[in-house]
VMD Tcl script that builds the backbone (N, CA, C; Angstrom):
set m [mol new atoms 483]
animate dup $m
set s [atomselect $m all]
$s set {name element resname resid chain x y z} {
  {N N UNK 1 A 3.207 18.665 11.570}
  {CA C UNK 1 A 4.107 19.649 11.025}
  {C C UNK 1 A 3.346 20.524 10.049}
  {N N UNK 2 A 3.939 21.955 9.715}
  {CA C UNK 2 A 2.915 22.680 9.289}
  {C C UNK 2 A 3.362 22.497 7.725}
  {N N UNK 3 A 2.135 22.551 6.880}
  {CA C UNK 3 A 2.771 22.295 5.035}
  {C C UNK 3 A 2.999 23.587 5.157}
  {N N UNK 4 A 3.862 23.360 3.659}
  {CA C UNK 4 A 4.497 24.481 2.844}
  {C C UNK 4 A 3.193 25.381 1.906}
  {N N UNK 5 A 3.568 26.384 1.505}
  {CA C UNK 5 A 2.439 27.188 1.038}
  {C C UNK 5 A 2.116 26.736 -0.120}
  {N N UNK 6 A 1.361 25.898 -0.413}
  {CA C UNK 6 A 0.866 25.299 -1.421}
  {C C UNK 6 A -0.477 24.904 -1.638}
  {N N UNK 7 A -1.050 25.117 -2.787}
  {CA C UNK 7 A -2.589 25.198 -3.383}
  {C C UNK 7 A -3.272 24.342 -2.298}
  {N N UNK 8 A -4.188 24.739 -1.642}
  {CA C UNK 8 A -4.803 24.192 -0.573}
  {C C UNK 8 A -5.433 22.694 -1.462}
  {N N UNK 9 A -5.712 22.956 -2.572}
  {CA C UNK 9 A -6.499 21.487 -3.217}
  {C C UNK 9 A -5.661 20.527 -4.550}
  {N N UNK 10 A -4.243 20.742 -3.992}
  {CA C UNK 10 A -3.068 20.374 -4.394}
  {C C UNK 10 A -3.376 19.072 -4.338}
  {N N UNK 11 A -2.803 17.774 -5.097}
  {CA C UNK 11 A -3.065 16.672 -4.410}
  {C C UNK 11 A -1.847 15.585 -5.335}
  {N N UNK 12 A -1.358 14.576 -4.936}
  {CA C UNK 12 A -0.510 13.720 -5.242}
  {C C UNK 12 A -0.508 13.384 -6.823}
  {N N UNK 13 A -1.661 13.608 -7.253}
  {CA C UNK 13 A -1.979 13.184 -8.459}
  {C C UNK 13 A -1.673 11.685 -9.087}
  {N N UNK 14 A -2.075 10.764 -7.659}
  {CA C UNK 14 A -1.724 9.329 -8.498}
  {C C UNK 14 A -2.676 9.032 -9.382}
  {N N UNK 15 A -2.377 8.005 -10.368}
  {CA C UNK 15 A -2.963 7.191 -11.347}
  {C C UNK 15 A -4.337 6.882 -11.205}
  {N N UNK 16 A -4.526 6.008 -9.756}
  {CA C UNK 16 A -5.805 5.013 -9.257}
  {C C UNK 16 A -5.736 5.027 -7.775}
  {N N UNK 17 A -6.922 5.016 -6.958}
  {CA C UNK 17 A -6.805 4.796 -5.587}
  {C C UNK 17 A -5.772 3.459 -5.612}
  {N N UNK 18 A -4.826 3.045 -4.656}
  {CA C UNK 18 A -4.071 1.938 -4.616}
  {C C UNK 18 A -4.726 1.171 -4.297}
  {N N UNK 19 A -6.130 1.124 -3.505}
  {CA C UNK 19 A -6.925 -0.476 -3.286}
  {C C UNK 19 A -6.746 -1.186 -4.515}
  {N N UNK 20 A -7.748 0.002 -5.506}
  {CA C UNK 20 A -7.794 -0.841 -6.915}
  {C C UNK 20 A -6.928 -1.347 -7.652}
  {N N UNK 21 A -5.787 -0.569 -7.648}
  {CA C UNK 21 A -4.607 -0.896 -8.297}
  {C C UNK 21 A -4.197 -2.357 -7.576}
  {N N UNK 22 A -4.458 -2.558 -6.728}
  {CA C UNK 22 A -3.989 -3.983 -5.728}
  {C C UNK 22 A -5.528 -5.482 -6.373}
  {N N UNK 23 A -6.477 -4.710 -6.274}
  {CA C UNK 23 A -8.028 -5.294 -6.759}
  {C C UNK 23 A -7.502 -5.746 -8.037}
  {N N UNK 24 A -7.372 -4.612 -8.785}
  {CA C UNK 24 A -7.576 -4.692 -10.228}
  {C C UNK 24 A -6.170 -5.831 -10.719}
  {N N UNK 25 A -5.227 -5.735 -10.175}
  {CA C UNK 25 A -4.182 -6.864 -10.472}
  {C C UNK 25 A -4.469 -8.514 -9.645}
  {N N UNK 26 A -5.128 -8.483 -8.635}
  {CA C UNK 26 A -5.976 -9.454 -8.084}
  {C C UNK 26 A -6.845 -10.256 -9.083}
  {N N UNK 27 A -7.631 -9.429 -9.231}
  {CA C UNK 27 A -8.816 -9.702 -10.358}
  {C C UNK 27 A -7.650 -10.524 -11.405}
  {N N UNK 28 A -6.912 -9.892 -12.269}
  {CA C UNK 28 A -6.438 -9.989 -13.562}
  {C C UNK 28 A -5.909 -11.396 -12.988}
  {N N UNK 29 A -4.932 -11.684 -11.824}
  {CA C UNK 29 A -4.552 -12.620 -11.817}
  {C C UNK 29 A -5.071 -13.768 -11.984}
  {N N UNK 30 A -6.551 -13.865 -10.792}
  {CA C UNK 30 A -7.569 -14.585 -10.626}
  {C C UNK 30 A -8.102 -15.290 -11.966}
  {N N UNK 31 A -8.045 -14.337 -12.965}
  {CA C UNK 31 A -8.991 -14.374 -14.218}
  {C C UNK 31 A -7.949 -15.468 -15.392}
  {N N UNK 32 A -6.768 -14.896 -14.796}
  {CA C UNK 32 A -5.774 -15.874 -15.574}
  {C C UNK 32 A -5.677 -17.179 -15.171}
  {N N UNK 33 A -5.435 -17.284 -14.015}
  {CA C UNK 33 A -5.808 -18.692 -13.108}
  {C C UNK 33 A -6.585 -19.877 -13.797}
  {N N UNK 34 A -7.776 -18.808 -14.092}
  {CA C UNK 34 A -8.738 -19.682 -15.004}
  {C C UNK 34 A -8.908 -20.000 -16.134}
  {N N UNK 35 A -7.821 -19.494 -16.607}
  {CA C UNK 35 A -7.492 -20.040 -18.101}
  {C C UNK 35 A -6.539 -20.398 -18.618}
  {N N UNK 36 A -5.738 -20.346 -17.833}
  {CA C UNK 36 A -4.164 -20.689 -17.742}
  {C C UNK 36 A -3.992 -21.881 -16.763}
  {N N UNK 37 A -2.849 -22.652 -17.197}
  {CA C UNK 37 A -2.603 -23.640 -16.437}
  {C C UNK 37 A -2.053 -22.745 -15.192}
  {N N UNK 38 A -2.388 -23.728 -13.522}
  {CA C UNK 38 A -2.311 -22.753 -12.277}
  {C C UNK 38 A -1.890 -23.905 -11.732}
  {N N UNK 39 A -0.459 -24.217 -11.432}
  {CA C UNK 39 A -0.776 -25.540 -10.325}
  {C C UNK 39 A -1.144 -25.385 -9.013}
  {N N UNK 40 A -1.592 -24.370 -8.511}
  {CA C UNK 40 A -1.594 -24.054 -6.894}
  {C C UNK 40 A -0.737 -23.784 -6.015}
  {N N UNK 41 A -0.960 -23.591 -5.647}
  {CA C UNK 41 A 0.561 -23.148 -4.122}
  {C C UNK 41 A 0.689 -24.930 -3.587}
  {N N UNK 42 A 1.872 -25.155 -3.179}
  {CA C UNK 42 A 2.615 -26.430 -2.997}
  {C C UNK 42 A 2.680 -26.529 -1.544}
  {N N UNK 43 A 0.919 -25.959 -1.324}
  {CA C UNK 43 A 0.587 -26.051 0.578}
  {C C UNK 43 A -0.601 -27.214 0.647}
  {N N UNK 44 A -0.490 -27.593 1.530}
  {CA C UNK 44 A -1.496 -27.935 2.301}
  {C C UNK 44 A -3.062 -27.296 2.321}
  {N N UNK 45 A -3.893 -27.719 2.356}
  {CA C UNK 45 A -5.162 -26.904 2.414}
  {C C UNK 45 A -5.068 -26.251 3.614}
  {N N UNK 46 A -4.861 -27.088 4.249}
  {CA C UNK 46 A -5.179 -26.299 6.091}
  {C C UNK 46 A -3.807 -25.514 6.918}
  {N N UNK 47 A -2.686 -25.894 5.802}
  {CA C UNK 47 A -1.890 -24.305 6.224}
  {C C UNK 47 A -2.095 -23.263 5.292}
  {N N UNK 48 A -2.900 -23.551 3.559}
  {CA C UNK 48 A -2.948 -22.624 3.040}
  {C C UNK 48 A -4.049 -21.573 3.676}
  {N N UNK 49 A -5.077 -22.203 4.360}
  {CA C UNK 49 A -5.849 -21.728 5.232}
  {C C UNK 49 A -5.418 -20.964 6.554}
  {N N UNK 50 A -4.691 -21.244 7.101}
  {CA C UNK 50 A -3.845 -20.298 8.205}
  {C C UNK 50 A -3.337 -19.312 7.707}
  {N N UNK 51 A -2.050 -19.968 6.718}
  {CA C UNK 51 A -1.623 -18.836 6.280}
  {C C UNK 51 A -2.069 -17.095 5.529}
  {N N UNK 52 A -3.713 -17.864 4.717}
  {CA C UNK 52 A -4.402 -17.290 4.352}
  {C C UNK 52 A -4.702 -15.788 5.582}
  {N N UNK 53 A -5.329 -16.750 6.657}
  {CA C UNK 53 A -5.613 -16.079 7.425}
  {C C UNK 53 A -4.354 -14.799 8.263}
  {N N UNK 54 A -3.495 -15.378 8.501}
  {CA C UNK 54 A -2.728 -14.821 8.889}
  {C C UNK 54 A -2.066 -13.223 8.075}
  {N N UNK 55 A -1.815 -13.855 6.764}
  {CA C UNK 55 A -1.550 -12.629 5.996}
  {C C UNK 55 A -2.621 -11.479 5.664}
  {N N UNK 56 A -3.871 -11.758 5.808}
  {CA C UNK 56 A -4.756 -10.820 6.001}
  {C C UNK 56 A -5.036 -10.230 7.002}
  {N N UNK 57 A -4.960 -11.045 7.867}
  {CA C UNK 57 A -5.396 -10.155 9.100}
  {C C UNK 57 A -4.290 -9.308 9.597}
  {N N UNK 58 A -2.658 -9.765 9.123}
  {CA C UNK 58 A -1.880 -8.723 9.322}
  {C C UNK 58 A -1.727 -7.801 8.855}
  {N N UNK 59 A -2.429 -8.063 7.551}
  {CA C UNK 59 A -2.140 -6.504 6.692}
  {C C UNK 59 A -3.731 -5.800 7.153}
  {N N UNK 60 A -5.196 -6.006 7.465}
  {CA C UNK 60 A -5.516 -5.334 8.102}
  {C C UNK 60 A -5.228 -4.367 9.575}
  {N N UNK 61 A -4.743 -5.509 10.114}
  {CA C UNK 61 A -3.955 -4.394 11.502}
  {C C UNK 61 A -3.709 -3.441 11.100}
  {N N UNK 62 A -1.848 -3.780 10.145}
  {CA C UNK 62 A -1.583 -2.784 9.430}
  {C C UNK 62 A -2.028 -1.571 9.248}
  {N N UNK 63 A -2.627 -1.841 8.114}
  {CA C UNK 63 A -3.942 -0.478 7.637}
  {C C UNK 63 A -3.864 -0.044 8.986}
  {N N UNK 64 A -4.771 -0.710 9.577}
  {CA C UNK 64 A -5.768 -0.258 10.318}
  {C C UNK 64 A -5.140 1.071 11.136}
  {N N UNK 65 A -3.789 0.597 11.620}
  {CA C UNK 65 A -3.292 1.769 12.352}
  {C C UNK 65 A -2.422 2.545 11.673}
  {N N UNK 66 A -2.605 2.238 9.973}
  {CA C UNK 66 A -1.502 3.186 9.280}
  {C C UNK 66 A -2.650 4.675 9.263}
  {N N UNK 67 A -3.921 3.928 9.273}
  {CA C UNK 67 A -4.993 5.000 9.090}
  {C C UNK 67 A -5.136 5.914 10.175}
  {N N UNK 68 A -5.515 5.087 11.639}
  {CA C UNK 68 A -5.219 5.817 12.732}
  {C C UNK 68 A -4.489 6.656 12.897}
  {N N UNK 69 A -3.250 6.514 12.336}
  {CA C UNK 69 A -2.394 7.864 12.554}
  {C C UNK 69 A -3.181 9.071 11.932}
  {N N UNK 70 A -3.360 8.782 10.848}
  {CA C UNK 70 A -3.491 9.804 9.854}
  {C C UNK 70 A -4.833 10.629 10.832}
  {N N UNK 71 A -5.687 9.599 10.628}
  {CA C UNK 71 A -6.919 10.358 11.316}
  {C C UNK 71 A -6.421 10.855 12.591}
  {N N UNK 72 A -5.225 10.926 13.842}
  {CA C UNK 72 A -4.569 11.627 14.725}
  {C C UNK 72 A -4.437 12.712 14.519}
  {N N UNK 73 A -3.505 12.673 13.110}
  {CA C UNK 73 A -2.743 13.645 12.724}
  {C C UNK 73 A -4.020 15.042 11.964}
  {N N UNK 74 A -4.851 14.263 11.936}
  {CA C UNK 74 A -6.047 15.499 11.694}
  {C C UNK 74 A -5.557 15.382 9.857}
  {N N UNK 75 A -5.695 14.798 9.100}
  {CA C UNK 75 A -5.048 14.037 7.842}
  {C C UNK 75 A -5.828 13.577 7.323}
  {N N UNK 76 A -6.256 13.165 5.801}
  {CA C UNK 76 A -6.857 12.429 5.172}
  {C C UNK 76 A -6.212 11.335 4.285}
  {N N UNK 77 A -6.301 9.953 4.961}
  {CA C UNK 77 A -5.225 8.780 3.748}
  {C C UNK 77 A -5.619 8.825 2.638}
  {N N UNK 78 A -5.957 8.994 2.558}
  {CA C UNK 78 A -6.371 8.988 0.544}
  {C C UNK 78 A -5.553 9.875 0.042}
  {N N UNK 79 A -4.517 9.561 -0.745}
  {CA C UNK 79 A -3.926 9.914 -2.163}
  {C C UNK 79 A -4.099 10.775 -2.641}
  {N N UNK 80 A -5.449 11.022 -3.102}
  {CA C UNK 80 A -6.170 11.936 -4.396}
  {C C UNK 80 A -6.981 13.014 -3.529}
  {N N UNK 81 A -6.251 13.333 -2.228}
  {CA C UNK 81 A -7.253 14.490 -1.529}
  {C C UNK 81 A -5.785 15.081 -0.863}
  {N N UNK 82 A -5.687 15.756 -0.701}
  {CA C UNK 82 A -5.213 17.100 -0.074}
  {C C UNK 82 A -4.365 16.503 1.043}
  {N N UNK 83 A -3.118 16.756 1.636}
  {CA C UNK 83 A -2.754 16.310 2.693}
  {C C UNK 83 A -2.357 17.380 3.402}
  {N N UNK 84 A -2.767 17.213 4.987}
  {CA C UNK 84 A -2.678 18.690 5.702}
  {C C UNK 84 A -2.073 18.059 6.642}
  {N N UNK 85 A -1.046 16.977 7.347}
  {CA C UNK 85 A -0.184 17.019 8.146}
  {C C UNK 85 A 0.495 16.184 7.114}
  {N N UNK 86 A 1.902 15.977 8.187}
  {CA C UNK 86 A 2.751 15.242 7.954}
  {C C UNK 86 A 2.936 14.108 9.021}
  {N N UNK 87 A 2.569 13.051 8.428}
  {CA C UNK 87 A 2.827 12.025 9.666}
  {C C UNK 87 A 3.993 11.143 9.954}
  {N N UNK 88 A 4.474 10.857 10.540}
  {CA C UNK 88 A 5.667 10.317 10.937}
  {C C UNK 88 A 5.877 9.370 12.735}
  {N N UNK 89 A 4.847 9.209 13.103}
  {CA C UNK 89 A 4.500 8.641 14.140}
  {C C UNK 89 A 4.237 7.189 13.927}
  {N N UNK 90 A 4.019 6.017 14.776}
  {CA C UNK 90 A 3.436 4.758 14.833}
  {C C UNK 90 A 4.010 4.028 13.924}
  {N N UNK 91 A 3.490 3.310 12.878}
  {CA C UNK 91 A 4.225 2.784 12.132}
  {C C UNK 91 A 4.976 3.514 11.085}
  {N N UNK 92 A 4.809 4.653 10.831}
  {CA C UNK 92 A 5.103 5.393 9.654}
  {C C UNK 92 A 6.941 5.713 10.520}
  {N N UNK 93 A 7.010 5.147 11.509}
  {CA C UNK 93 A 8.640 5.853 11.986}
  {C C UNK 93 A 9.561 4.991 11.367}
  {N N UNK 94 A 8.869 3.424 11.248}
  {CA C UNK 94 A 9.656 2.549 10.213}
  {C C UNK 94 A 8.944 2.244 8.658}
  {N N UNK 95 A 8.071 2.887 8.063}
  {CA C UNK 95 A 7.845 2.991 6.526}
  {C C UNK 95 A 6.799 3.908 6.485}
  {N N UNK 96 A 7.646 4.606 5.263}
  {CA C UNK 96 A 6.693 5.798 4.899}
  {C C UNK 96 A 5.554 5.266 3.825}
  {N N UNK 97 A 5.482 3.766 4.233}
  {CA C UNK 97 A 4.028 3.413 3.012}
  {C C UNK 97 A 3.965 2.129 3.867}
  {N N UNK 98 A 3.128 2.111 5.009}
  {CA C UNK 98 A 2.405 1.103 5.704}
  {C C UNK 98 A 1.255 0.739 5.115}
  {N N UNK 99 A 0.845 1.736 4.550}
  {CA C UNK 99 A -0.698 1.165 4.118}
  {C C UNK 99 A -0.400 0.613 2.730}
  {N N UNK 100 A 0.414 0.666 1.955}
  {CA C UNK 100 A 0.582 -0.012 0.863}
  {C C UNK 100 A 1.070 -1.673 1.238}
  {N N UNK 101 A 1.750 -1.632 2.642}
  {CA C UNK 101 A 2.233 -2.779 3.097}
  {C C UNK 101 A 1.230 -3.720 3.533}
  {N N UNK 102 A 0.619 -3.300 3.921}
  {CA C UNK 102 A -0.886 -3.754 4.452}
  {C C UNK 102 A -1.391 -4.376 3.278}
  {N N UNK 103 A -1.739 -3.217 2.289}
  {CA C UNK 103 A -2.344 -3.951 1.106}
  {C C UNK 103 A -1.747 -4.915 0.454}
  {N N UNK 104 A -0.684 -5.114 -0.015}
  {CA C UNK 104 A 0.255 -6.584 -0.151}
  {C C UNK 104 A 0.087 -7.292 0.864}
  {N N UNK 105 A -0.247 -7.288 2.272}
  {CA C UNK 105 A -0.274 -8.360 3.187}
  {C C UNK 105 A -1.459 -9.003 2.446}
  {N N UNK 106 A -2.584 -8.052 2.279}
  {CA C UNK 106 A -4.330 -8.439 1.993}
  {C C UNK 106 A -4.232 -9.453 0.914}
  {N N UNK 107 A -3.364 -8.709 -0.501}
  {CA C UNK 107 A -2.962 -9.264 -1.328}
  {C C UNK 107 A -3.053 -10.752 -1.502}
  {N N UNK 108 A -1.963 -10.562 -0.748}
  {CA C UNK 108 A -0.940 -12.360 -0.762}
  {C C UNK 108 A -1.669 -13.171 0.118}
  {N N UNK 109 A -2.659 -12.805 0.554}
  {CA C UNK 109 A -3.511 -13.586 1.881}
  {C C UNK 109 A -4.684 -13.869 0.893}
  {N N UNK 110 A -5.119 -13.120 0.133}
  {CA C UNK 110 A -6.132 -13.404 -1.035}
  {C C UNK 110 A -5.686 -14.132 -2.362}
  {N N UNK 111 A -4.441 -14.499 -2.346}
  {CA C UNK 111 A -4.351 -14.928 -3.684}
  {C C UNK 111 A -3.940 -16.321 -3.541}
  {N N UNK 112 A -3.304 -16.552 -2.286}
  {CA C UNK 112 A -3.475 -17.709 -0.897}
  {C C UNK 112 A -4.713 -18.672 -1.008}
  {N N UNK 113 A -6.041 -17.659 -0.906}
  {CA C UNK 113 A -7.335 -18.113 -0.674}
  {C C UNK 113 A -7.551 -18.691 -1.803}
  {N N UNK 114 A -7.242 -18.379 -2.584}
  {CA C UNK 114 A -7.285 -18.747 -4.122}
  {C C UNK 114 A -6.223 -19.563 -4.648}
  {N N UNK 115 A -5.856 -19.773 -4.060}
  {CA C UNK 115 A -4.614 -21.031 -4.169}
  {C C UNK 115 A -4.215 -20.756 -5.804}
  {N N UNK 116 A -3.851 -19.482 -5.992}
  {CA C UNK 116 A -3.836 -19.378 -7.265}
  {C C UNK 116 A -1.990 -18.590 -7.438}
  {N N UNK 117 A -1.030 -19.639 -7.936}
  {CA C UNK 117 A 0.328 -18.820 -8.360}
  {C C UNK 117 A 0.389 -17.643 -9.143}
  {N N UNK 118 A -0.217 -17.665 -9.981}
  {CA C UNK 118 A -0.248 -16.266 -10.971}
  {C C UNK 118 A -0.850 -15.536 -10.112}
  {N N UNK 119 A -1.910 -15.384 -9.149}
  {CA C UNK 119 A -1.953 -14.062 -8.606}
  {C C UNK 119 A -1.255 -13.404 -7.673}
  {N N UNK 120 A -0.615 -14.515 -7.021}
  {CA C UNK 120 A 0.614 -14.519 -6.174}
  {C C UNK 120 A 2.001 -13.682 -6.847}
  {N N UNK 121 A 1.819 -13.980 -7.808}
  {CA C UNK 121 A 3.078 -14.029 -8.599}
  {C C UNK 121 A 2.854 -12.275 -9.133}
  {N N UNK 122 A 1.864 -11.884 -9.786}
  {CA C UNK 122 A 1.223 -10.934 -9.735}
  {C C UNK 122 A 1.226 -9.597 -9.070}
  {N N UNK 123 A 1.561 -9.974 -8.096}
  {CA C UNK 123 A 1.998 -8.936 -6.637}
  {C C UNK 123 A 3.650 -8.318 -7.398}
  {N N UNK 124 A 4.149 -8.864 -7.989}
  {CA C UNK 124 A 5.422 -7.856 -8.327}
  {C C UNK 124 A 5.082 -7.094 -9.007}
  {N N UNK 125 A 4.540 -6.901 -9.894}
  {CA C UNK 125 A 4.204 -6.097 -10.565}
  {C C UNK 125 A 3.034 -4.930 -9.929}
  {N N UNK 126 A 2.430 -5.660 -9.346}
  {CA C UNK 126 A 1.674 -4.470 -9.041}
  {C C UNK 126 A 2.495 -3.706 -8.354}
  {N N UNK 127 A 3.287 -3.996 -7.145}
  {CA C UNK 127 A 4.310 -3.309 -6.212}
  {C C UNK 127 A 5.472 -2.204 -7.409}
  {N N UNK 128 A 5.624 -2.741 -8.414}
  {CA C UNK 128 A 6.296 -1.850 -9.317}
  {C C UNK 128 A 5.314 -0.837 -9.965}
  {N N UNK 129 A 4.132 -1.588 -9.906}
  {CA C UNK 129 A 2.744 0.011 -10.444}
  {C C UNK 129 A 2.602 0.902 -9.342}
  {N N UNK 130 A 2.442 0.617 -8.075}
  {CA C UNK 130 A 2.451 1.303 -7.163}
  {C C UNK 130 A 3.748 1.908 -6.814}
  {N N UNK 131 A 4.676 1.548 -6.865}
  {CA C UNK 131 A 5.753 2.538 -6.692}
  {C C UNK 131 A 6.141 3.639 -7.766}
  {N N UNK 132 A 5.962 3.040 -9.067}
  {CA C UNK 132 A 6.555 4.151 -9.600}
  {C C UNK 132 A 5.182 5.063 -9.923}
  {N N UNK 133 A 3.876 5.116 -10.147}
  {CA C UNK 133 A 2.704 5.629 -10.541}
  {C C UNK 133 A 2.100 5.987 -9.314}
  {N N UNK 134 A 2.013 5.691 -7.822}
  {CA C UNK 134 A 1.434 5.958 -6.550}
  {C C UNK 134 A 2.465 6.616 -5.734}
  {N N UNK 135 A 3.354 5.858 -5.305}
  {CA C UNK 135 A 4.641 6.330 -4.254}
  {C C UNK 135 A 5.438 7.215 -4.816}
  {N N UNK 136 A 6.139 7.507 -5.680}
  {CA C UNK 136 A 6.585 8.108 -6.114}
  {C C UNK 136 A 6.110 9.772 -6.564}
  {N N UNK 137 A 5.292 9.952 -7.231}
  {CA C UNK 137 A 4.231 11.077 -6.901}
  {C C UNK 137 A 3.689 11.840 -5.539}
  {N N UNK 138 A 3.477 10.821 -4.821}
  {CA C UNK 138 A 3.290 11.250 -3.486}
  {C C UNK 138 A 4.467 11.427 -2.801}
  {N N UNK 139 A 5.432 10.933 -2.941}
  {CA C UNK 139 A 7.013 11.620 -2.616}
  {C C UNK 139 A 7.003 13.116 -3.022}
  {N N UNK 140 A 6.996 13.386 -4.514}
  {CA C UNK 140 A 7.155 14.213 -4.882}
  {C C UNK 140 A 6.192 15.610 -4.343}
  {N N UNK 141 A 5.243 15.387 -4.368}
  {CA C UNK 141 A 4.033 16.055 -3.369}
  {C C UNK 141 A 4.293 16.239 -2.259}
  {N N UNK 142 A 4.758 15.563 -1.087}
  {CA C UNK 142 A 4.971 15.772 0.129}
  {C C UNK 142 A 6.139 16.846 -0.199}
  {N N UNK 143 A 7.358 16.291 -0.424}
  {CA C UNK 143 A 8.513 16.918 -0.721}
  {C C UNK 143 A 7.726 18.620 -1.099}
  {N N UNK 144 A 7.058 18.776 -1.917}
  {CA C UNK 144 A 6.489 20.260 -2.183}
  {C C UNK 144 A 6.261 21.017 -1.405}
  {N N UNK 145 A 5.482 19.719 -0.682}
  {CA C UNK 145 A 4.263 20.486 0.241}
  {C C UNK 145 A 4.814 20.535 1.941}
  {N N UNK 146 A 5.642 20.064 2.549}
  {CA C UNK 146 A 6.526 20.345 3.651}
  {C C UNK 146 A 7.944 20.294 3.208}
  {N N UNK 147 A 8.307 20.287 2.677}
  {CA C UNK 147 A 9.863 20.956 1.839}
  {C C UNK 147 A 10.796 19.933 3.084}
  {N N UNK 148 A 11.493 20.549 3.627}
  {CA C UNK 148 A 13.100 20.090 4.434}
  {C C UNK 148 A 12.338 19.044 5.525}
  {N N UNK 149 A 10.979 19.145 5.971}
  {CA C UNK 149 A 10.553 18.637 7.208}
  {C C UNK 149 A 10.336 17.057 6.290}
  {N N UNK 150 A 10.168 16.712 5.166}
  {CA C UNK 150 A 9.930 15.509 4.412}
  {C C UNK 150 A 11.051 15.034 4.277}
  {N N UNK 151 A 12.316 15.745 3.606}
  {CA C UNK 151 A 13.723 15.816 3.242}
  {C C UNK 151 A 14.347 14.824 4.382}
  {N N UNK 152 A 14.074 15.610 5.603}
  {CA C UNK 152 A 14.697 15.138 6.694}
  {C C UNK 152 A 13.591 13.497 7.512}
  {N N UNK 153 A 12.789 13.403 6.963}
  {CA C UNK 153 A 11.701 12.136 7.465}
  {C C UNK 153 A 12.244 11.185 6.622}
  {N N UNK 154 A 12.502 11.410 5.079}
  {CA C UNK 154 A 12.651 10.648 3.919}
  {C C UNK 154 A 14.019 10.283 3.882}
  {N N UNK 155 A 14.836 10.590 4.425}
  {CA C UNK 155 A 16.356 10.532 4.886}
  {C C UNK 155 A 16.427 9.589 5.876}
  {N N UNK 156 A 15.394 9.743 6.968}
  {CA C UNK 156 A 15.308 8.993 8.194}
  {C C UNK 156 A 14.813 7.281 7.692}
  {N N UNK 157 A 13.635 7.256 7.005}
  {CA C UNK 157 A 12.751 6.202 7.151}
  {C C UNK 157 A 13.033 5.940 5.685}
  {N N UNK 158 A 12.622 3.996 5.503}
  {CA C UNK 158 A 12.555 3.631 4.227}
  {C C UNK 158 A 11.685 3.764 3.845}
  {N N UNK 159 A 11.974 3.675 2.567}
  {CA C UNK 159 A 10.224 3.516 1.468}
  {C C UNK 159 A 9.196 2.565 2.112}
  {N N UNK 160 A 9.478 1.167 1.986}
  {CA C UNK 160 A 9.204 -0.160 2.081}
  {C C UNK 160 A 9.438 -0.053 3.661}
  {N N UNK 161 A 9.909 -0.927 4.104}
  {CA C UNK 161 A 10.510 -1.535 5.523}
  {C C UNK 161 A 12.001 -1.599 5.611}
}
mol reanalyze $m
mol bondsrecalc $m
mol representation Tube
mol addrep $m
């Protein structure tokens, strides 16, 4: 879809790339783990190990084809650069933030690995940094930058799932 006439080097203006924002609350959790009493997740080693696996590799898929679109759509995923389509295809027809979904899959599959509750636990908050400091901004940006054609996508599809 074609954007609205707006500063060609316009950009969402989030906070932090969202990897980091997902890293950087990872980390913090991790770090608490270790100094804080942590009793572990109340798994098994060898389903925390599946499960491990499982939640990562789903939230790579994820990504993987939240990106594909974009790169279709002749698009750049990154946040903090310029967006020149509007995508709404593949997974984006049921959430307009797959790749943030992804990254909570990675998340919770890493904090799994780490058999660590506080980083687990951790994930709410970051999901509240990313929505109101990442998603939200980039709402507002799209909304600018394709006007009624977002209106009418953002009407259609949830935030989340």
């Amino acid at each position: 879809m074609k954007p609205a006439d707006t500063a060609p080097n316009e950009t969402a203006k989030v906070i932090a790339p969202p990897p980091l924002i997902f890293l950087g609350f990872l980390a913090v959790g991790w770090g608490l783990s270790q100094i804080l009493p942590d009793p572990g997740l109340p798994i098994s080693p060898d389903v925390r190990r599946y499960l491990a696996f499982a939640l990562i590799a789903g939230g790579v898929v994820v990504d993987g084809a939240a990106v594909d679109r974009f790169r279709r759509a002749g698009t750049r995923p990154e946040p903090w650069k310029p967006t020149t389509a509007l995508t709404t295809d593949g997974l984006y027809r049921f959430s307009r933030n797959p790749m943030y979904l992804g990254f909570a899959l990675i998340y919770a599959g890493l904090a799994v690995v780490l058999d660590s509750v506080i980083a687990l636990a951790l994930l709410i908050p970051c999901l509240i940094v990313v929505d109101l400091f990442v998603i939200r901004r980039e709402e507002r940006y799209m909304a600018a930058r394709f006007g009624a054609d977002y209106d009418a996508y953002r009407r259609k599809v949830r935030r989340w799932l």
